[in-house]
C-alpha positions in Angstrom: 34.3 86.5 7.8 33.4 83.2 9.0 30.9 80.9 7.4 28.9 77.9 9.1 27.2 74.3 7.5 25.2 72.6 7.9 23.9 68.6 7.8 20.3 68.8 6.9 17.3 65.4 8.0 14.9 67.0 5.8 12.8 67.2 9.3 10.1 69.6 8.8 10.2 72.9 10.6 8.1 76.0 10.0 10.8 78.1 9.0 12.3 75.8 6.3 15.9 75.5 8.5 17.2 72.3 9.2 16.4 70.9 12.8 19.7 69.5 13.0 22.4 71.1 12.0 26.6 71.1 13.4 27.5 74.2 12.9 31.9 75.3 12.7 33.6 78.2 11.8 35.5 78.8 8.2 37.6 81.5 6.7 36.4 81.5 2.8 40.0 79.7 2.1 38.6 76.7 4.4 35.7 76.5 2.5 37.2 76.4 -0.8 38.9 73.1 0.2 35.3 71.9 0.1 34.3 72.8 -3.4 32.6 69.7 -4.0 30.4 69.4 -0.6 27.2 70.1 -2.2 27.4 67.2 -4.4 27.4 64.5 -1.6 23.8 63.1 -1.0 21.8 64.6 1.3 24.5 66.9 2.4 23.6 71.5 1.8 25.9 74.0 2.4 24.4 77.0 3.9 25.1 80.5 5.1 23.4 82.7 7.6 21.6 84.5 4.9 21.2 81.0 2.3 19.4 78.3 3.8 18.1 75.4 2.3 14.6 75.2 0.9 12.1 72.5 2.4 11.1 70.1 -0.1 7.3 69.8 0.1 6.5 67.7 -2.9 7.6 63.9 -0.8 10.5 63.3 -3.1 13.7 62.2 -1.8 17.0 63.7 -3.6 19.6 61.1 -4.0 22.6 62.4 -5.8 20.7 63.9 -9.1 18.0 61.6 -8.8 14.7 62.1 -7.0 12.7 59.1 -6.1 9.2 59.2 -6.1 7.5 56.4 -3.9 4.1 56.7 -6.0 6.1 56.6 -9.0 8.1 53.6 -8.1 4.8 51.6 -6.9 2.8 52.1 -10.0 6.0 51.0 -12.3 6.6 47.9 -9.9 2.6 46.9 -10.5 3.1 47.3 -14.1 5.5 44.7 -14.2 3.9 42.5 -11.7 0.8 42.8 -14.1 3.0 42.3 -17.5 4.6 39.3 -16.0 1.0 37.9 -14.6 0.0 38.4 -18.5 3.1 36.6 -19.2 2.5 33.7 -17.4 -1.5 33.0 -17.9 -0.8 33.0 -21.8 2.5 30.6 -21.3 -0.3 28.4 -19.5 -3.2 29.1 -21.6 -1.2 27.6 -24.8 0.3 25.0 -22.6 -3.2 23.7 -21.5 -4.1 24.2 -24.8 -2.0 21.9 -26.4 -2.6 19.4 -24.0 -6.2 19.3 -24.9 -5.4 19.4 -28.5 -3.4 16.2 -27.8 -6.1 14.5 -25.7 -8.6 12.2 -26.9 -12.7 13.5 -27.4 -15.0 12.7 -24.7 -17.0 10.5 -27.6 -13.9 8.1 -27.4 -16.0 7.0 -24.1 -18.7 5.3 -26.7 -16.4 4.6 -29.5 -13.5 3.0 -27.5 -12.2 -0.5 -28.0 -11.4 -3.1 -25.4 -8.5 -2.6 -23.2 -5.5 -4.7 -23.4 -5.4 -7.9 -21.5 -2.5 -8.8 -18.2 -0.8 -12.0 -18.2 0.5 -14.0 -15.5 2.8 -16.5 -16.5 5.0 -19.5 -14.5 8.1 -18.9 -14.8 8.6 -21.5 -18.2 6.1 -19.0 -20.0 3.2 -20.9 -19.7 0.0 -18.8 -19.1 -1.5 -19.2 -15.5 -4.1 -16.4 -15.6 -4.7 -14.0 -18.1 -7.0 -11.0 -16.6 -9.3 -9.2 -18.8 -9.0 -11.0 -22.2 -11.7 -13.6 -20.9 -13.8 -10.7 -18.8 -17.1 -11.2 -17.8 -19.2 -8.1 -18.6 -22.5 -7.2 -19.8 -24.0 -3.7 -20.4 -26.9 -2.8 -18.6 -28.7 0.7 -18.9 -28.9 3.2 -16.1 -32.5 2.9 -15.7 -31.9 -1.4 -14.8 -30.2 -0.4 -11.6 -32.1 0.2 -8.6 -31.8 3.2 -6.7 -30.3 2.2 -3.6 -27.6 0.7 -5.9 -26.4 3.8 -7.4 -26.8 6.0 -4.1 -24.1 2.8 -2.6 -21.6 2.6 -5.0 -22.2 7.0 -5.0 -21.8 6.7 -1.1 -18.7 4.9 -1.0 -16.7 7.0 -3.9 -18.3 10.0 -4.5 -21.7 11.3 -3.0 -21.6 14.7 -4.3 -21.3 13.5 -7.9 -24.8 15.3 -9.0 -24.1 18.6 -7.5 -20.0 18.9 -8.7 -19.1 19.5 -12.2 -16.8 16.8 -12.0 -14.1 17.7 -10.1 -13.8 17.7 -6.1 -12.1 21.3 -5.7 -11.6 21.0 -2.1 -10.4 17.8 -2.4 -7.5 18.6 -5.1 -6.6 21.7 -3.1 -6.5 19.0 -0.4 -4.6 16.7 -1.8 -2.2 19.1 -3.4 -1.2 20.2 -0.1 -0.4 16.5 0.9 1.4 15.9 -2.2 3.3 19.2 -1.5 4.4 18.2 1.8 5.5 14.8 0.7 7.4 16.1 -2.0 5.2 13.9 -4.4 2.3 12.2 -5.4 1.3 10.2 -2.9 -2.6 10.1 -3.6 -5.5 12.4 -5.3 -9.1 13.8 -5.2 -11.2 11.3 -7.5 -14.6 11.7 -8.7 -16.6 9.2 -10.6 -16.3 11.2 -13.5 -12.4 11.3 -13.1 -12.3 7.7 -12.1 -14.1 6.9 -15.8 -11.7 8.8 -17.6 -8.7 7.2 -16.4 -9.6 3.8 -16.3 -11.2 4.3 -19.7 -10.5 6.5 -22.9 -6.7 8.3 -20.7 -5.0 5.0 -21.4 -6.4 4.2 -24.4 -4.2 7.5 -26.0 -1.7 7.8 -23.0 -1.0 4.3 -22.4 1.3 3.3 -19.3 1.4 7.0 -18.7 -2.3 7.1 -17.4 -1.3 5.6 -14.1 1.9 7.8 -14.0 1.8 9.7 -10.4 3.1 12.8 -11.9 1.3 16.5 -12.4 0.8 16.6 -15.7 -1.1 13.2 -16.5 -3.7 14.5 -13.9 -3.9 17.7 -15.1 -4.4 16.1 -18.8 -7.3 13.5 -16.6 -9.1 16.8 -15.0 -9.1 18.7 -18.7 -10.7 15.5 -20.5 -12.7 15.2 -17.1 -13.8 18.6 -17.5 -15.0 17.7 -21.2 -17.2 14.4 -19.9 -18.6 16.3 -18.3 -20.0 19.0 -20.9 -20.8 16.2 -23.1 -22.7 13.7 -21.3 -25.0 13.9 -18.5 -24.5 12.6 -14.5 -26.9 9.3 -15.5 -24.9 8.2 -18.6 -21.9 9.1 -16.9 -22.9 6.9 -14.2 -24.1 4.4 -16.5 -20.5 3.8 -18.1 -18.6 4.0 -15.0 -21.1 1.1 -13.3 -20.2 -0.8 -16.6 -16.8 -0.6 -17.2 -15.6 -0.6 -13.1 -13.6 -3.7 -11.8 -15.1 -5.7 -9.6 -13.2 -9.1 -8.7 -11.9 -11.8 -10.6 -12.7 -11.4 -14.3 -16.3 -9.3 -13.4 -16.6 -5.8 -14.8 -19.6 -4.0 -13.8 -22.6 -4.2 -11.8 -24.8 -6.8 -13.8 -21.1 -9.1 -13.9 -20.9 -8.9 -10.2 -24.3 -9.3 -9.5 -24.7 -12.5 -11.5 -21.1 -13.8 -10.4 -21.3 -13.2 -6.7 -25.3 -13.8 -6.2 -26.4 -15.7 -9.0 -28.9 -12.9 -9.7 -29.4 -9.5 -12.0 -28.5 -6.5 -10.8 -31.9 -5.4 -11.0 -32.5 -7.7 -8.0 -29.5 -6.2 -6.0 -31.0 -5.9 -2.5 -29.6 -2.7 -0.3 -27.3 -5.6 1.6 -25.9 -6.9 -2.0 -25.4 -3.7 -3.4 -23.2 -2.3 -0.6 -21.1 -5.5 -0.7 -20.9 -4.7 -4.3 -19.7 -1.0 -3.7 -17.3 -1.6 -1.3 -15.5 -4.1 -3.5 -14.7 -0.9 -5.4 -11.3 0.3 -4.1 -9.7 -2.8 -4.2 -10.9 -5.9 -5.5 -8.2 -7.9 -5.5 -8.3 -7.6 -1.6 -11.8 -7.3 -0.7 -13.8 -9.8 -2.8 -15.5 -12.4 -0.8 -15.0 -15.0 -3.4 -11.6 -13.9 -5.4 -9.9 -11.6 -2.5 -6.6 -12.0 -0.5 -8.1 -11.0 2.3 -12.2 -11.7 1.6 -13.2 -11.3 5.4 -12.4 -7.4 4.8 -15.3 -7.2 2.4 -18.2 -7.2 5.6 -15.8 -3.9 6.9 -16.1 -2.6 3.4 -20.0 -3.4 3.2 -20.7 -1.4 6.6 -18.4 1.6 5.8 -21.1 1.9 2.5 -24.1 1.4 4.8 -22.4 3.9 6.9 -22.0 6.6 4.6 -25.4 5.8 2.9 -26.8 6.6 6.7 -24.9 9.5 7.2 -25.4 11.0 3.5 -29.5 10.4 3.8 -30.5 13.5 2.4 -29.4 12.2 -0.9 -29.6 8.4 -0.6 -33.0 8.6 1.0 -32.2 5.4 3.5 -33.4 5.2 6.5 -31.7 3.6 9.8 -34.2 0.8 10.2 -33.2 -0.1 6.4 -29.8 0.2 7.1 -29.9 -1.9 10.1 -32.0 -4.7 8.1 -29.4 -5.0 5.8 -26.3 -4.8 8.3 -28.4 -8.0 9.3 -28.9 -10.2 6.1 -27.3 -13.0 5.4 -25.3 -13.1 2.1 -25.5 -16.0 0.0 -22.5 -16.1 -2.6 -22.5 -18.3 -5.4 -19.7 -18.2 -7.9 -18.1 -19.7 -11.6 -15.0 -21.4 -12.3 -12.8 -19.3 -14.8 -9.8 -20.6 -16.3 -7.0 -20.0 -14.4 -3.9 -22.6 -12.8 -3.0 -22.2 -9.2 -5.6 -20.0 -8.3 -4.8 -19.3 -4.6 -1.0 -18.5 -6.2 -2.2 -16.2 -9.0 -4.6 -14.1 -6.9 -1.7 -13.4 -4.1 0.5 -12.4 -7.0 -1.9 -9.8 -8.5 -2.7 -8.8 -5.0 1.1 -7.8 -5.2 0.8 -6.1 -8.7 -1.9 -3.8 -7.8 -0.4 -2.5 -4.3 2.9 -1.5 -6.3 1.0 -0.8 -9.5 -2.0 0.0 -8.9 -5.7 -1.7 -9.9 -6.0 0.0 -12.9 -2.8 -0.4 -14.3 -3.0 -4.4 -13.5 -6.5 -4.7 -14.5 -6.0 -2.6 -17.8 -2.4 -1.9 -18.4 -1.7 -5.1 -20.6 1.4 -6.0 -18.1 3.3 -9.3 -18.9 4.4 -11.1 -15.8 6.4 -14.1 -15.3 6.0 -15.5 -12.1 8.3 -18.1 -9.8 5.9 -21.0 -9.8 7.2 -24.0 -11.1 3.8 -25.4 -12.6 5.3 -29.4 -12.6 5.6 -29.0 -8.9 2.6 -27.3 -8.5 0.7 -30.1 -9.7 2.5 -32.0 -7.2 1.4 -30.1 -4.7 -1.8 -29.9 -5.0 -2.4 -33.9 -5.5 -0.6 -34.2 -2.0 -2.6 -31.7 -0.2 -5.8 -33.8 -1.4 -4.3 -37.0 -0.7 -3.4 -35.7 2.6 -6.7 -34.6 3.7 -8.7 -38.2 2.7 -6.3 -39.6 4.5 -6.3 -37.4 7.9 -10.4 -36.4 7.2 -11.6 -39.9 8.7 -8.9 -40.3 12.0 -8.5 -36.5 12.9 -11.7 -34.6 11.4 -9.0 -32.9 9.0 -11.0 -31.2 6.0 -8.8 -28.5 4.9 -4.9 -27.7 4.1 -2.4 -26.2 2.4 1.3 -26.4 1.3 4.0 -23.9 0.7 7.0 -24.8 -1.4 10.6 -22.4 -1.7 13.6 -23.0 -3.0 16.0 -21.8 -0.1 18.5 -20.5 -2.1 16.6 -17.4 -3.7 13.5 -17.6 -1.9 11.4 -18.2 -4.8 7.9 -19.5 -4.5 7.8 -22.8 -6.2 4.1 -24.2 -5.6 1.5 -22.5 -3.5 -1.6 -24.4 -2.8 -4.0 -22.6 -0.2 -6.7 -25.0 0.3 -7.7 -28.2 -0.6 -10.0 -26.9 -3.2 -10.4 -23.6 -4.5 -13.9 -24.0 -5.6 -15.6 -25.2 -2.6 -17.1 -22.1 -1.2 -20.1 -23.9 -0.2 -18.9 -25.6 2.5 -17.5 -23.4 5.7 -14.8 -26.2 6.7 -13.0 -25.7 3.5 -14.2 -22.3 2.4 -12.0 -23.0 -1.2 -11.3 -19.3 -2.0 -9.4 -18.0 1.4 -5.5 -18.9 1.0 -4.7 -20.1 4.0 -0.8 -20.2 2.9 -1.3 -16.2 3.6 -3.9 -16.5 6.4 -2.8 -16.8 10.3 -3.1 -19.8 11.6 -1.3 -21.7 14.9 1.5 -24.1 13.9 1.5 -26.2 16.4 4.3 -28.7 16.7 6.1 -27.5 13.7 7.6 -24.5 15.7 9.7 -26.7 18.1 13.2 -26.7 16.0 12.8 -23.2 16.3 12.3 -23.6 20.1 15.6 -25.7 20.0 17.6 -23.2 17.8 16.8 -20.6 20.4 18.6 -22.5 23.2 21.7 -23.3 21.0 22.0 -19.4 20.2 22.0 -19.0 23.9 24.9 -22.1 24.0 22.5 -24.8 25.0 23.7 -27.9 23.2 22.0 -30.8 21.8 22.5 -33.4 24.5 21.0 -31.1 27.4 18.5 -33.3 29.5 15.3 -32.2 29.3 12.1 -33.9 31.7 9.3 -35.7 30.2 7.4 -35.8 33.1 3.7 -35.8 33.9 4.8 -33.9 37.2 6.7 -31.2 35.9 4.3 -27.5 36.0 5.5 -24.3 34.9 3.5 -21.8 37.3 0.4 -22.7 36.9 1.0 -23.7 33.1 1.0 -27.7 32.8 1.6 -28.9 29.6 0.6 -32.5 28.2 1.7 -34.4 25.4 -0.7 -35.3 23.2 -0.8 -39.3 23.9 -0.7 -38.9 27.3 2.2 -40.6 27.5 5.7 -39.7 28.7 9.6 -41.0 28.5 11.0 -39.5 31.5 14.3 -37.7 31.2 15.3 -37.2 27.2 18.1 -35.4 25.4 17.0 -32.3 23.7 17.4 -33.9 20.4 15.4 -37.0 21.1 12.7 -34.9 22.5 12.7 -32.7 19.3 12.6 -36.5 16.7 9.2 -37.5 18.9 8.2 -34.2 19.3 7.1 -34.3 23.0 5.7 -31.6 24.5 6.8 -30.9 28.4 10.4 -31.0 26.8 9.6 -28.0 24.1 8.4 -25.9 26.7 11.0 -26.5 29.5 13.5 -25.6 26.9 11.5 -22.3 25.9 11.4 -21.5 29.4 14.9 -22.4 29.7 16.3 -20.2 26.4 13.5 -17.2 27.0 10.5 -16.2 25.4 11.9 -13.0 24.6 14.8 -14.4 22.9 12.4 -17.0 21.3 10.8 -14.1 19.8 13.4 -12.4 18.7 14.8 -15.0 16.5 11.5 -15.6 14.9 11.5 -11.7 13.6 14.9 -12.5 12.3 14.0 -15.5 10.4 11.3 -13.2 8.9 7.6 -14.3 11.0 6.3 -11.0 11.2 3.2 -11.8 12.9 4.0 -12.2 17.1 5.1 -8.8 17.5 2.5 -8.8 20.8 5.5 -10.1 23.6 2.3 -9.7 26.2 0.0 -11.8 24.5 2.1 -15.0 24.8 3.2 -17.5 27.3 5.2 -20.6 27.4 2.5 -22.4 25.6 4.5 -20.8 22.8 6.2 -23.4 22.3 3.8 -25.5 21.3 2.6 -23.3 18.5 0.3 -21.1 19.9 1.0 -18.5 18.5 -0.9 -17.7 15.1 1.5 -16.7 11.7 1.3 -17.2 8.0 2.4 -20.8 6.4 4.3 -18.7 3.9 6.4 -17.0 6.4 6.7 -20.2 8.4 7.9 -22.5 5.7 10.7 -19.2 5.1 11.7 -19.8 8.2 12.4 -23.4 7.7 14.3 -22.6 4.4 16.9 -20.5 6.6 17.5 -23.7 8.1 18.2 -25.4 4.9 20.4 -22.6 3.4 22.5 -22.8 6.5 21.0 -19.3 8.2 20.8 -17.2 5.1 17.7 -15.4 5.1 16.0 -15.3 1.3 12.8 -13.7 1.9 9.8 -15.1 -0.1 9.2 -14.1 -3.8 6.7 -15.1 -6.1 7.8 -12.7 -8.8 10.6 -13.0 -11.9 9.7 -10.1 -13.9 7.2 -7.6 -14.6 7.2 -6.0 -18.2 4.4 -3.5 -20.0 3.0 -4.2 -23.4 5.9 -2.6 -25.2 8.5 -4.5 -23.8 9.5 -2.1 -20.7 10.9 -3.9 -17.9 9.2 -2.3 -14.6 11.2 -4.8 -12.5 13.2 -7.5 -12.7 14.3 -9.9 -9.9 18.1 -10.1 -9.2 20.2 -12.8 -7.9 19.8 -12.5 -4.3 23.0 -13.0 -1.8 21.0 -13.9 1.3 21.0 -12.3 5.0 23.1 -13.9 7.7 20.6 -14.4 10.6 21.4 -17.6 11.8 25.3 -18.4 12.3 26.2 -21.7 10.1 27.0 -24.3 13.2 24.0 -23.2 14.6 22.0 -24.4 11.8 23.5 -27.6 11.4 22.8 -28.4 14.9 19.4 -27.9 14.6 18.8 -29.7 10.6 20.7 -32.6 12.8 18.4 -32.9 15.7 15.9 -33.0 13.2 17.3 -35.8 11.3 16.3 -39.3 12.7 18.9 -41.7 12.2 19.0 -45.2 12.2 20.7 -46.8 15.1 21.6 -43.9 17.0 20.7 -43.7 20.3 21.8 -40.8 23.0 23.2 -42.2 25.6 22.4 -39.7 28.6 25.6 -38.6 30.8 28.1 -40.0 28.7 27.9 -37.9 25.7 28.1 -34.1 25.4 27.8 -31.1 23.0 29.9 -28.1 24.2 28.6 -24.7 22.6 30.8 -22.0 24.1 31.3 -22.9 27.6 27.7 -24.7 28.3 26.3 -28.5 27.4 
């Protein structure tokens, strides 16, 4: 008798039989060889008269196991839920002993003043010490005009009366950009958040309030979250227009108003109070009268007249309004404070707060010792004065400024950036802008630099170079400023009395391009635009920063090592931390050695010595 198998799919057919199925003929004795068949998964043995029963139940039979899909989903749902519960209690006591640890929202009326910044010279003596002598004065809610609050709302947070104190889209936003920059590069601030940090977060965290890590601003939204349950928008509002930073040593509105206008804030016209507002995300930049860069603070007054136009429908403005005070002049009025090198200090801080932060400067208690030797500084600033009675009557000269480095580390000895700080009145000085940082065209002092560039490309010193009314470049005919001229010259005699039509034959002669080039090595950042310029370049056209000029020179006079400028020693918190320290530095090559000699000898007018034109000659490489 023969036998037959078969391999069942578990298809389903109305008799129950397998639809597939390879079928062979057995004597019993074969069979027996395949005791254990029926144990192999999925697998029946069959006979004409046995077949295999359908299973109708859904369950699949692996070996002795069935598996039961339903079965299997609701067990893996359990554990997604147990491990759910798992987590939200992990960060339900988590965030709960972070808000046991965190100070009360009454700390806001109870707190005590915050701990004061010092910038020093680099003996230890104090140049400016921000905070301890702030000028402050409360002023209740109901002082400050309306079109005050809805400006300073307008340019941080206009929905600040319909949130609960946190911008949800915002953080979700942010998040997203922190995610994708693998850190914290920025966050979602409310007014409410802004109070808490700058306030009672660093009176219990200390330096750690201005940490850029997730868990000091989840500890700013839960005490954020608090504020807000305990006070209402107005006195919120009320403490953050009192405690904000505002320029200089002025915190809060009726500060600023009487610092910057001479006035009470009651009295804050729509123009005045935008300037005000706008001051808010950086002061140290955008003040008009304490500011590195004060000319930014009309940009920041019509962003807030701006967003106060396009938010109406809670500030109430209308454009005619908006336009009158786009319009009105501001007249600013200011007090001296006590502080030493002003124009010095204020670029320094200006420093501090882009790699620290304004709150952390402002607040933090940071100890900071400075390059600026204060003996030279003095020095400095009697010369700029001296200089400018004695230029004012000949050459209508009313301002200046001076730049001092020591080549060697680039330090910033002395940095004086007008001839008086204080003078805001009149607009030929305008004391508080530090023209040491400003742009402004150098003129004549660019013309070694001129002559460097044709010894780099193996021009020598005694190259003859015209003097000559005649001589035109295109239709660019340059002049020297006596209307005089010496005929043919060596290029260093032209460079000792600085003549013109000699500067810019040898510019044309060495290339703009490469004149530019060198100047970006030497560290002038500023005449990146190669289409902007012309030959006229050589004369000083172009506009770049006295700072990054007088670097320039000091590669020169370190033999082409390049020490960029640095005003700072040492920054330290309260408790002694050191947040940086300045090393030695070793100095960039950018200028080979000969080269540099060359040029610091052209410059060098010596007694006696006279060029004498075809006899003498300066070989660099294979060129005079």
């Amino acid at each position: 008798m023969r036998y037959s198998f078969g391999i069942s799919n578990k298809s389903k057919k109305s008799n129950g039989i397998s639809s597939r199925s390879i079928t062979h003929g057995y004597t019993p004795a074969d069979l027996s060889k395949f005791k254990n068949f029926k144990k192999y998964s999925g697998h029946t043995v069959s006979s004409k008269n046995n077949r295999a029963k359908k299973e109708s139940n859904g369950e699949m039979k692996i070996g002795k196991w069935k598996f039961q899909p339903k079965k299997a989903l609701y067990i893996f749902i359990g554990i997604l839920f147990f491990l759910g519960c798992v987590v939200m209690i992990g960060v339900g006591i988590y965030l709960k002993s972070l808000q046991n640890a965190l100070p009360s929202p009454d700390k806001l009326v109870e707190r005590t003043s915050d701990q004061s910044t010092q910038i020093l010279d680099r003996d230890g003596n104090i140049l400016y010490t921000i905070y301890s002598d702030q000028n402050r004065e409360f002023v209740s809610i109901d002082k400050i005009p309306e079109h005050t609050k809805w400006a300073v709302l307008a340019a941080e947070d206009i929905e600040f009366y319909q949130h609960k104190g946190l911008d949800y889209k915002g953080i979700v936003a942010a998040f997203l950009r922190n995610l994708k920059a693998g850190g914290i590069t920025g966050g979602a601030s409310t007014i409410t958040q802004q109070l808490v940090r700058n306030t009672i977060l660093f009176d219990v965290l200390g330096d750690e309030a201005y940490n850029q890590k997730y868990t000091r601003k989840i500890k700013e939204i839960l005490v954020t979250m608090q504020v807000e349950q305990t006070f209402s928008k107005d006195e919120i509002l009320q403490m953050y227009m009192n405690e904000i930073p505002l320029g200089g040593v002025n915190y809060g509105f009726q500060a600023a108003a009487n610092s910057y206008f001479g006035k009470d804030v009651s009295e804050l016209t729509l123009a005045e109070s935008a300037l005000i507002a706008g001051i808010i995300q950086s002061p140290g930049v955008y003040s008009p009268l304490f500011g590195t860069n004060p000319d930014l603070a009309k940009d920041r007054q019509n962003y807030v007249l701006d967003q106060m136009l396009k938010n109406s429908k809670y500030t109430g403005v209308t454009e005619e309004q908006i336009e009158a005070a786009r319009n009105e002049e501001l007249v600013y009025k200011t007090k001296k404070i006590d502080i030493k090198a002003p124009h010095f200090v204020f670029y320094v801080k200006q420093m501090l707060e882009e790699e620290y932060g304004v709150d952390r400067v402002e607040r933090g208690g940071l100890k900071v010792t400075t390059t600026l030797d204060s003996s030279l500084q003095q020095i400095a600033e009697e010369e700029v004065a001296k200089g400018v009675d004695t230029a004012k009557a000949r050459f209508n000269v009313n301002n200046s400024a001076m730049v001092v480095l020591d080549p060697k580390t680039g330090d910033v000895l002395a940095m004086v950036g007008s001839v008086d700080y204080w003078n805001v009145d009149d607009p030929r000085v305008d004391g508080n802008v530090n023209i040491a940082v400003s742009l402004r065209q150098m003129g004549s002092a660019v013309k070694p630099f001129v002559y460097l560039t044709a010894i780099n490309q193996g021009y020598g010193p005694w190259i003859v170079t015209p003097d000559i009314k005649e001589v035109q470049f295109g239709t660019y005919k340059p002049t020297n400023w006596n209307k005089g001229y010496e005929g043919l010259l060596t290029a260093r005699k032209a460079l000792v009395l600085s003549r013109n039509v000699p500067a810019v034959y040898t510019l044309q002669l060495a290339g703009i391009d490469n004149y530019l080039q060198l100047m970006e090595k030497l560290g002038v950042t500023d005449l990146s635009n190669k289409s902007s310029y012309g030959l006229s370049l050589g004369l000083g056209s172009g506009e770049v920063k006295l700072l990054e000029h007088t670097a320039a020179y000091a590669v020169l006079a370190n033999g082409g090592l390049r020490n960029d400028p640095s005003p700072i020693l040492k920054v330290e918190t309260s408790s002694g931390e050191v947040l940086f320290e300045r090393k030695q530095p070793e100095g960039k090559r950018v200028v080979d050695e000969k080269e540099a000699y060359l040029v610091n000898w052209m410059i060098c007018d010596l007694n006696g010595f006279n060029d004498r034109l075809g006899n003498a000659y300066y070989y660099i490489g294979n060129k005079k």
